[in-house]
Residue, then its C-alpha position, 0 to 999 in steps of 0.5 A: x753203627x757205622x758210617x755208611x750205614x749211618x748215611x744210609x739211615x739220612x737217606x731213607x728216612x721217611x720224614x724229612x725231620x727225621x734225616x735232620x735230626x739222623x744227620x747229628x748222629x752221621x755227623x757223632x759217627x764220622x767224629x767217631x771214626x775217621x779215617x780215609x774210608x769215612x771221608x771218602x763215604x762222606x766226600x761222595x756224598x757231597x754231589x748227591x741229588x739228595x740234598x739233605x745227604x749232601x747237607x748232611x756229609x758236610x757237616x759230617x766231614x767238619x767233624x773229622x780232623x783230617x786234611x782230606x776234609x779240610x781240602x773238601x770243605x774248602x772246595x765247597x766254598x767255591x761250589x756251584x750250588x749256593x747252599x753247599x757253599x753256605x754249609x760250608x762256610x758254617x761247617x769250616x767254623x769248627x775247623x782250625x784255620x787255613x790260610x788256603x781258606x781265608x781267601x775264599x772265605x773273604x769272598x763270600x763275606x763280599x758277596x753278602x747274604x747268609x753265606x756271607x754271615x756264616x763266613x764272617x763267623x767263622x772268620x771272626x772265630x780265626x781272627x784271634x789265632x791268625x789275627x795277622x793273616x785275617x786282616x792282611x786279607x780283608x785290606x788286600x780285599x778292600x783294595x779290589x772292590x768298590x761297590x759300598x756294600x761290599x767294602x762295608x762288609x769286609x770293613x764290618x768283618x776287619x772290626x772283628x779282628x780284635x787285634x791292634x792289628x787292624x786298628x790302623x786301617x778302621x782309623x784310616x777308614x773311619x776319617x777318610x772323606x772320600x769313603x762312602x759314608x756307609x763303609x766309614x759307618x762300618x769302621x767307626x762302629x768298630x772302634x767303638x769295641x777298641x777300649x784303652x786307646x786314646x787315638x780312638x777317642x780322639x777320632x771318634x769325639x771329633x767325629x761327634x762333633x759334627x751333624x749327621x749320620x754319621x756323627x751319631x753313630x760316632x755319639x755310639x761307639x763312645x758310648x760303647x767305649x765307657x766303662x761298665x755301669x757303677x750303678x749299685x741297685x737297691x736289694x728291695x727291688x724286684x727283677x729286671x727282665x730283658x726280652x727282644x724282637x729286633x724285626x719290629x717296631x715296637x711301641x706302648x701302643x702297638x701302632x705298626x702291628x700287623x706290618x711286616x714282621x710286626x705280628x702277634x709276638x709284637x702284640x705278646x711283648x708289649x702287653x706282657x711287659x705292661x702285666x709283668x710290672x703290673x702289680x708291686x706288691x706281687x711275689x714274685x716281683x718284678x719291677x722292671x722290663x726292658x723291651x728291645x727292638x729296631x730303632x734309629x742311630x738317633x733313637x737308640x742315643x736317646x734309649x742309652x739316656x732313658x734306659x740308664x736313668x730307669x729303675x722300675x716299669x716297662x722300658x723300651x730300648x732301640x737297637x740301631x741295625x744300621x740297615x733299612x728294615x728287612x724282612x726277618x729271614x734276610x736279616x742275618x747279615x745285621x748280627x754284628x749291629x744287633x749284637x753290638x746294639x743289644x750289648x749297649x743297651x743290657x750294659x745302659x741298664x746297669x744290671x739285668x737279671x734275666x733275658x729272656x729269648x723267644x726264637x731262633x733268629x737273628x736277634x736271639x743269636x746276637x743276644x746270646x752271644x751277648x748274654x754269655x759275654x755279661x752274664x746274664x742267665x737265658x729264659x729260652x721258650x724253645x718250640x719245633x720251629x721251623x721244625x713244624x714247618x718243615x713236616x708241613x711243607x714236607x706233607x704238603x710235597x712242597x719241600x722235597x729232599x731234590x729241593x730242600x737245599x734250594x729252599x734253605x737258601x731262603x728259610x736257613x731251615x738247618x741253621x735254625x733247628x740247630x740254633x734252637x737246639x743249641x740255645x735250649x741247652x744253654x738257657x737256664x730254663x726254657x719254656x714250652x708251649x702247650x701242645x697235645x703231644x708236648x713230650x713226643x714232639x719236643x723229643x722228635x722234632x727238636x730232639x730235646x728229652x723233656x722228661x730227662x730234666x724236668x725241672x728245667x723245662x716249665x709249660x707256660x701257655x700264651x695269654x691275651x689282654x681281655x680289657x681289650x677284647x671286652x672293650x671291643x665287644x661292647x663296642x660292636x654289640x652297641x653299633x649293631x644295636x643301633x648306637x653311632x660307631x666308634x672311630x675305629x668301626x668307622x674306619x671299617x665301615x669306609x672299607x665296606x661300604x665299597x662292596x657292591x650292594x648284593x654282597x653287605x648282607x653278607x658275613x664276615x670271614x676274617x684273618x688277622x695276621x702278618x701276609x707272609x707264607x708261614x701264616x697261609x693268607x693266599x691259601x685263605x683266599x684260595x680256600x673261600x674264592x675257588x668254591x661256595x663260600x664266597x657266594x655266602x660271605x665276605x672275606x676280610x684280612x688284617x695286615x701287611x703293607x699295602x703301600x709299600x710292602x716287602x718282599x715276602x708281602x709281596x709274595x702273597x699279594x701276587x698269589x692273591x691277585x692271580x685269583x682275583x685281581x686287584x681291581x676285583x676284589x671289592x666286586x668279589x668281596x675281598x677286602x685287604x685293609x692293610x695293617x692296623x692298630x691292635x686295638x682297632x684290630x679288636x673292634x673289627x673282629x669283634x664286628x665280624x660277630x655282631x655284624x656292620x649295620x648295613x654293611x655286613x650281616x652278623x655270625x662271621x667266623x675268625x680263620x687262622x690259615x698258619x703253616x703252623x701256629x706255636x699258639x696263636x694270640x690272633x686266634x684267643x682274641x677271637x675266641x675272646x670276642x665270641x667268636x667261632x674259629x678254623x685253626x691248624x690242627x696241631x700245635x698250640x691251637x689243638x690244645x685249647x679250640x674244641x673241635x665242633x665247639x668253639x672251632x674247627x681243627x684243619x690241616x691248614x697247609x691243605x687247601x682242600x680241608x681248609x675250605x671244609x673247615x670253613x664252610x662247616x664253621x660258617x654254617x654252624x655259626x650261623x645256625x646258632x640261636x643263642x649266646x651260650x657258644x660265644x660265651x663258652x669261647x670267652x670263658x675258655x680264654x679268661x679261665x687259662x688264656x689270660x696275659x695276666x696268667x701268663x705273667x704270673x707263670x713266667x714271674x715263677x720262672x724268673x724268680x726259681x732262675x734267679x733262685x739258682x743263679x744266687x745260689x750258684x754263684x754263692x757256691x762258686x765265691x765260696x770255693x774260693 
């Protein structure tokens, strides 16, 4: 094609999507024909207006081995525009190493952030063939700073060199009493990847002698300096499965759901662990589940303990961040914990089968890496995200080509497209979600050809626990029939009774879900508050930290705010109740059908207001209730909601037709006379949508992977 004509093509694109995915092809030209002219195309293309072009030209020119390149790409780490610097640092991971670059290259490991993950990474990669020169630059860089994050940074950084050669200084650091705690953290974590040396046994045991903090991190890195398990497993057992989400608190009973990043893949993971390991006699079998998520130093001593003397059920192991809890896209920075955390535990467990990784985040980044390293065969569920979200935002002109490298700063939107590509390669499987255009949307939004391999690829829809819904049914229809409520409907009935009198004859329109920008909750508000519905409903929404909330709740409480203000919403009757259990969630939802005696009137709704929406657990649990719904158009909903049936289908991005939408599904809810609807809405999610169903899919899969595991590794010891 040509290189200028190739970077055209990025150009001119009309979707954004689509100069992302022309930006490999850029990049396979410029490997294909380097030379001064490709570079200097691509060199100019760097200070571009267009952001996506100058994303682009960079990880182009990483493709070319040529010291022109070389001296453009490490230019950019010192660049005024965040994001290049970003790109920079990720591109230069494909190049060999300079010692021009180091330095730089430390500098931003310093400064912290994504950039400073995506630096440590490619230091990390040069570690090993300039070992020396790596860690002479990491002390040299300690000697200079003394900000505590910094120097934790560097010293986390310097334990990737895994030659002795930086041994000395993590052993110096690990027992110096006048390091903060935090940066010795850091040290002594790495020593415990340093096996075979008896001087860092003696410093960590003696460390473990003592309380505190840092002590149990000591109790850690010993643990991680064991030898691999000799646990022999009985052949009669079924599988053992692995699954993870490290940006949440995961537990049986779900009890932070609904706060922070605690959302539907929280309700998913929980429940799905319990159904797989359900039935014993089930075939395919499998009888253990590990569950991985966020945890304490202290927590994680006790998972290594219980995950270790486990053989069968649904276990849940912990995995120390050694960071206060952020928010999943700040989250990056922690891939060195989480890796480390996540190996200790699939090492704990004395034998996986399978891992099974679900998104492009920090978590399945570090799982993989972990996974490659044991190896354990990756189930991967591959879906256009961010991809979807991308064309969302380009539609809605809030993601342009003049501001996308400013927002990927914040999203890393080009990084996870490209982790969720590479980790679809290298999965064993991968699983789809149903959508309506599954093949075209998998080929022009991830670029991934379904049809070329169908065997590796299996659709399996996303399912909800019925028990739970059907309880909370009972539940609501009994207290609007007259019987007392339930704790759990008393909890509501607190919340309702601070509306004004003239609004609790009102319906309930409600959202449960995360207060983060992908789920649109400030555009709900919008939709109902700036028209006539809020004059004939109530608006409820389930979720988020109201006490204490993070930098993306935040976000969505102050867009709410400057529409109605804080102390109005009572008066206006908006009612944020913060996050919830899910089971109690199940029984207010269950109330905006039947209505609150007194308090609300019956025939509410459910709203999903998403970006996008993969499937939508929230969204099936509705409809389980009885409920009727407003969804996204695309994506999973638009595979199981029957427009003007069981819900309404919108461009939820828009605020325009998403108040359509709403007013036309309150007034058809009101306008029913009898049950026929609610329990075609049930029906729908019990005949496809169960998590019953589900596990039986996905135990179909794991035991087809397995199959072929044996297999190939009876081919493989057999040919030697």
């Amino acid at each position: 094609m040509g290189i200028q004509t190739s970077l055209d093509a990025v150009l001119q694109a009309d979707r954004l999507v689509d100069s992302m995915r022309l930006a490999d092809e850029l990049a396979f030209e410029a490997s294909r024909d380097g030379g001064p002219r490709t570079v200097r195309v691509l060199t100019s293309a760097l200070n571009s207006e267009d952001q996506v072009a100058a994303i682009a030209a960079t990880h182009a020119l990483a493709q070319i081995f040529d010291e022109q390149a070389d001296i453009a790409l490490s230019r950019l780490l010192s660049s005024s525009r965040g994001f290049m610097r970003e790109h920079a640092a990720w591109a230069l991971s494909l190049r060999l190493p300079r010692f021009d670059t180091v330095g730089r290259l430390i500098g931003l490991v310093s400064q912290g952030g994504f950039g400073g993950m995506l630096a440590q990474r490619t230091l990390e990669q040069w570690g090993s063939p300039v070992a020396e020169h790596v860690a002479i630059g990491l002390e040299s860089a300690l000697l200079g700073i003394d900000e505590p994050g910094a120097r934790y940074r560097l010293v986390e950084t310097l334990g990737l060199v895994r030659k002795s050669v930086a041994t000395p200084a993590l052993l110096r650091i690990a027992t110096d009493i006048l390091e903060e705690e935090t940066v010795r953290v850091a040290a002594v974590s790495a020593l415990g990847q340093r096996r075979g040396d008896r001087e860092i046994v003696a410093v960590l045991d003696n460390l473990a002698r003592s309380e505190g903090y840092l002590a149990d991190v000591a109790r850690l890195s010993l643990v991680d300096l064991e030898p691999e398990s000799t646990r022999v497993r009985d052949s009669s057992h079924g599988l053992t499965i692995a699954q993870l989400f490290l940006h949440a608190d995961l537990d049986a009973g779900l009890t932070l759901a609904g706060s922070g990043d605690n959302g539907g893949i929280a309700t998913l993971l929980v429940r799905l662990g319990d159904a797989l390991v359900a039935g014993e006699n089930a075939s395919p079998r499998v009888d253990r589940v590990i569950t991985l998520s966020r945890g304490s130093v202290a927590d994680a001593l006790q998972s290594v303990v219980d995950i270790g003397a486990g053989e069968w059920g649904h276990d849940y192991g912990r995995v120390p961040l050694l960071s206060e809890p952020v928010q999943s896209a700040s989250a990056w920075p922690l891939r060195v914990a989480a890796r480390r955390g996540i190996r200790r535990m699939l090492r704990a467990a004395g034998g996986v089968d399978l891992l099974h990784l679900r998104m492009a985040d920090v978590g399945s980044l570090a799982a993989a890496d972990v996974a490659r390293e044991l190896d354990i065969p990756v189930v991967f569920t591959v879906a256009p995200d961010p991809h979807a979200v991308i064309h969302s935002l380009d539609l809605s002109g809030r993601l342009t080509r003049q501001n996308f490298g400013e927002i990927d700063e914040v999203e890393h939107f080009w990084f996870r497209t490209h982790l969720v590509q590479q980790l679809a390669a290298n999965a064993a499987h991968t699983v789809l979600f149903p959508r309506p255009s599954l093949e075209r949307d998998m080929r022009e939004l991830v670029g991934i050809d379904i049809t070329a391999h169908p065997e590796r690829h299996s659709t399996v829809p996303e399912g909800i626990d019925l028990e739970v819904v059907d309880r909370a049914v009972i539940e609501g229809a009994n207290h609007a029939a007259g019987q007392p409520a339930t704790p759990a409907l008393e909890e509501l009935r607190d919340l309702l009774v601070k509306l004004p009198e003239h609004r609790r004859t009102l319906p309930l329109l409600v959202s449960v879900g995360r207060f983060h920008r992908v789920k649109g909750m400030a555009t709900i508000v919008d939709a109902w508050a700036n028209g006539s519905l809020a004059d004939r409903a109530n608006l409820l929404l389930i979720g988020g930290n109201l006490v204490d909330p993070s930098a993306d709740e935040r976000e969505q409480l102050e867009l709410m705010d400057a529409i109605i203000s804080p102390e109005s919403r009572f008066e206006a009757g908006l009612v944020l109740s913060g996050h919830r259990r899910n089971d109690t969630v199940a029984r207010w939802v269950a109330a905006a059908r039947f209505g609150v005696p007194g308090l609300a009137a019956p025939r509410g709704i459910y709203v999903c207001g998403s970006l996008k929406e993969e499937f939508g657990i929230a969204l099936l649990e509705a409809m389980g209730s009885g409920l009727l719904v407003v969804a996204p158009d695309g994506g999973g909903p638009a595979t199981y909601v029957e427009e003007g049936v069981t819900g309404f289908l919108a461009p939820t991005w828009d605020v325009v037709p998403l108040r359509c939408a709403m007013t036309e599904a309150l007034g058809a809810s009101l306008a029913e006379d009898t049950a026929d609807r609610a329990a075609a809405s049930r029906a729908t999610v019990e005949v496809s949508y169960t998590i019953q169903a589900m596990a039986r899919a996905l135990s179909n899969v794991y035991q087809g992977v397995q199959d072929e595991e044996s297999e190939s590794r009876g081919w493989s010891f057999a040919a030697l």
